[in-house]
C-alpha positions in Angstrom: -180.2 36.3 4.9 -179.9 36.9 1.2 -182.2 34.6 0.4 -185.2 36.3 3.0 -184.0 39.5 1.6 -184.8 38.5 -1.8 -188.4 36.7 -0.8 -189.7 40.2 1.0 -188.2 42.1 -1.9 -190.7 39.8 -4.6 -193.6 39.9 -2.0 -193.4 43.7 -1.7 -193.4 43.7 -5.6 -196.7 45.0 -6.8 -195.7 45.5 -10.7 -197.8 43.5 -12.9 -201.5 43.9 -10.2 -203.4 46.0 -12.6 -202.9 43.4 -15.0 -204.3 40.8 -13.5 -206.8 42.6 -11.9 -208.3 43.3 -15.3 -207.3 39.6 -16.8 -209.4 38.8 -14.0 -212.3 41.3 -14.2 -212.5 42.2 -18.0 -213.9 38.8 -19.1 -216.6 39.2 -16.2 -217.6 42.9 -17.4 -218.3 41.1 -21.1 -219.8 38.8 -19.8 -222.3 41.0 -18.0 -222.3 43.4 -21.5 -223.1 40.3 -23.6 -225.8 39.5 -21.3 -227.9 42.7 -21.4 -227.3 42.7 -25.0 -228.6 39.5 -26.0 -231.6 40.0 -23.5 -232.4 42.6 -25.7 -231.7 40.6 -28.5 -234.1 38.0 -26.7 -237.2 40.7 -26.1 -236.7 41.6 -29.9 -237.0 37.7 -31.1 -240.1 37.5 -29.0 -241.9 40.9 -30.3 -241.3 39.6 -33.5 -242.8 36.0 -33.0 -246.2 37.5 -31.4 -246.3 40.2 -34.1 -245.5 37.5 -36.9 -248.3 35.4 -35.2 -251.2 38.2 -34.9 -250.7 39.0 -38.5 -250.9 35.1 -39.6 -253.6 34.5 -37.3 -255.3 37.3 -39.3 -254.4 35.9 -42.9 -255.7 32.7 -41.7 -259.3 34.2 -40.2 -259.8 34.8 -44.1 -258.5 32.1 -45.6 -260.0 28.5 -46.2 -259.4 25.9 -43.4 -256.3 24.5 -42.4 -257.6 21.2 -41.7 -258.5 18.5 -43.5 -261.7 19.7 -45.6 -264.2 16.6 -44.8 -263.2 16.7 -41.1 -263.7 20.3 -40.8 -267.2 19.7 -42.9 -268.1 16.7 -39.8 -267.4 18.9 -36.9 -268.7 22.2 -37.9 -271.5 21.0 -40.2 -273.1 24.2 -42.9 -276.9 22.3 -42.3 -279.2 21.6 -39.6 -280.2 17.8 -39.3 -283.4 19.3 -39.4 -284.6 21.8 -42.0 -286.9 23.3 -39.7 -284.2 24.4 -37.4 -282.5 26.0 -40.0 -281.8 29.7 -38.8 -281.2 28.7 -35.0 -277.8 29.1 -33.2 -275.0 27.3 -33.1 -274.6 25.6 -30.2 -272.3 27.6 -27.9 -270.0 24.5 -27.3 -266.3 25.0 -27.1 -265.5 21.2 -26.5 -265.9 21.0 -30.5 -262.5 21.3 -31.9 -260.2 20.6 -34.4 -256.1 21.0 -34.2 -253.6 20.4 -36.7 -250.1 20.8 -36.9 -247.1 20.6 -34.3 -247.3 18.2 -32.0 -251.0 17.5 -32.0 -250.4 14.5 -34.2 -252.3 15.9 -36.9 -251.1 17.3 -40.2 -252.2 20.7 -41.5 -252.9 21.0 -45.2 -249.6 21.7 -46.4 -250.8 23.9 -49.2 -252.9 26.2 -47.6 -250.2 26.2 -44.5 -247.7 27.4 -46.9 -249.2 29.9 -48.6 -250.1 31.4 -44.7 -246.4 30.4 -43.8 -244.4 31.6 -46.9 -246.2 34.1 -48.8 -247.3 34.6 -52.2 -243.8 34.1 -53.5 -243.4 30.5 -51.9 -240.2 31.6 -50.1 -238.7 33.2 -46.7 -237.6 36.5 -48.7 -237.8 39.8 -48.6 -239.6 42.0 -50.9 -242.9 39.4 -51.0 -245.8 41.6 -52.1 -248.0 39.5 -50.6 -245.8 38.4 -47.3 -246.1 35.3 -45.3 -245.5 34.9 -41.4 -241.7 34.2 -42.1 -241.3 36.9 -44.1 -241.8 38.6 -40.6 -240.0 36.1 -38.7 -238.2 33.9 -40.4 -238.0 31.2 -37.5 -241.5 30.5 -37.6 -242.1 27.6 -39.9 -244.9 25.4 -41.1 -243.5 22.8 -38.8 -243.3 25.1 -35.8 -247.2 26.3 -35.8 -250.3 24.7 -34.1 -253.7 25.6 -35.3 -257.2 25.0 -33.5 -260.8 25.8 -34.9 -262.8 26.0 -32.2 -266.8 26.4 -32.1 -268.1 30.2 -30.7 -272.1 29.7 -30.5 -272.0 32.8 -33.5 -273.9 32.3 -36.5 -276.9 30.0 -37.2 -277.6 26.8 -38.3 -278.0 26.9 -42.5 -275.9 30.1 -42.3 -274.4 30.1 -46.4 -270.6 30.0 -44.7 -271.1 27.6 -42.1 -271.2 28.8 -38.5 -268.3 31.5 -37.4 -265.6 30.1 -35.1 -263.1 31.1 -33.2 -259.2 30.1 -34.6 -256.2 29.8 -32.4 -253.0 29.9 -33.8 -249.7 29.1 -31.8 -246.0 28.4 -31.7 -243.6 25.1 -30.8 -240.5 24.2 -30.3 -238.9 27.6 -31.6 -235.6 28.8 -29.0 -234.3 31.7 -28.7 -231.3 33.1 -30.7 -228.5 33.2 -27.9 -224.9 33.5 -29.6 -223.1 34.5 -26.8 -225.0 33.3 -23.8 -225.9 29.7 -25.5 -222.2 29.1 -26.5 -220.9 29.7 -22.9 -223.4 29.3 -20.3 -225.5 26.7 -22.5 -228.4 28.8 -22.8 -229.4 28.2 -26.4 -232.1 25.8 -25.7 -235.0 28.3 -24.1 -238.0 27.7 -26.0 -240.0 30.9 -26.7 -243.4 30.6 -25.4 -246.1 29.5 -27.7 -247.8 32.9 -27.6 -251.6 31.9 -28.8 -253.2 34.3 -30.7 -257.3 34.0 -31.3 -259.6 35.4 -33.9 -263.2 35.0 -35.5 -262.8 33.4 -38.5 -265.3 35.2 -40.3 -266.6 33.9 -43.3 -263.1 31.1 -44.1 -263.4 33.0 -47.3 -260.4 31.8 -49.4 -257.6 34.1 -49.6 -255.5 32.4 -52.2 -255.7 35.6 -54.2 -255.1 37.9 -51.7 
């Protein structure tokens, strides 16, 4: 009897609920708090990449090529094969390409990507007079960028710059920043989109002074 007595007595006992109650709930209510931080955290990371993109795209429009000099001179030739068509269009013909860097298998001129990349000062670092696209973002590296000159049917054959194309540059294999999230739910391996940003290239006039 003393024994049931004492088993109803601990069952009725509801000292010590609040406190699991909120061992239970507290780590949940983090959770969700981390969660809507770090998505902000997440939209931030990717504002930054597209904004850190449009202004290298830029930089690049005005710069010299990316590429390899003598292919960029065979697939977007300065001369008509015939004299007599100089001044004539470019053909309008997007097929003709050329993509360097990332995973395309072809390297970008490392010097020229740099200087695009890092700056005037050669660095990821604050205070670069001339600023690079990791000086905005400092994720982005020359590994991590993919660029494509692509032919736009503007200009004219014999035209003193060569005919005026269209550039795309884009991002790979950059994730996002997760410290919370990717630690305990595994969620550090999201790759940010590649967000491709395209502009006329102008004239390629160098911009190694700029």
């Amino acid at each position: 009897m003393v024994d049931l007595r004492a088993r109803l007595s601990f069952l009725r006992d509801d000292r010590g609920i609040a406190l699991a109650e909120g061992l239970i709930t507290i780590p949940l209510v983090l959770l969700v708090f981390a969660a809507f931080v770090e998505f902000g955290y997440a939209m931030s990371q990717w504002n930054q990449t597209v904004k850190a993109l449009q202004y290298g795209a830029r930089l690049a429009a005005v710069s010299d090529p990316l590429v390899d000099s003598d292919d960029f001179a065979d697939a977007f030739p300065t001369e008509a094969d015939d004299p007599l068509n100089n001044g004539d269009s470019t053909p309008n013909d997007s097929t003709i390409s050329l993509t360097c860097g990332g995973d395309s298998g072809t390297a970008c001129d490392a010097t020229a990507l740099s200087r695009i990349v890092e700056g005037s000062d050669g660095a990821c670092a604050p205070g670069d007079p001339r600023p690079g696209i990791c000086d905005l973002n400092w994720r982005i590296q020359p590994e991590n960028l993919v660029v494509t000159y692509q032919r736009s049917g503007l200009g004219y054959w014999g035209r003193p710059d060569g005919p005026v194309l269209t550039m795309r540059m884009e991002v790979q294999n950059i994730t996002f920043d997760l410290p919370v999230l990717g630690v305990l739910l595994g969620l550090d391996d999201i790759v940010i989109p590649a967000h491709p940003v395209t502009i006329t290239t102008e004239d390629l006039k160098t911009c190694s002074t700029c």
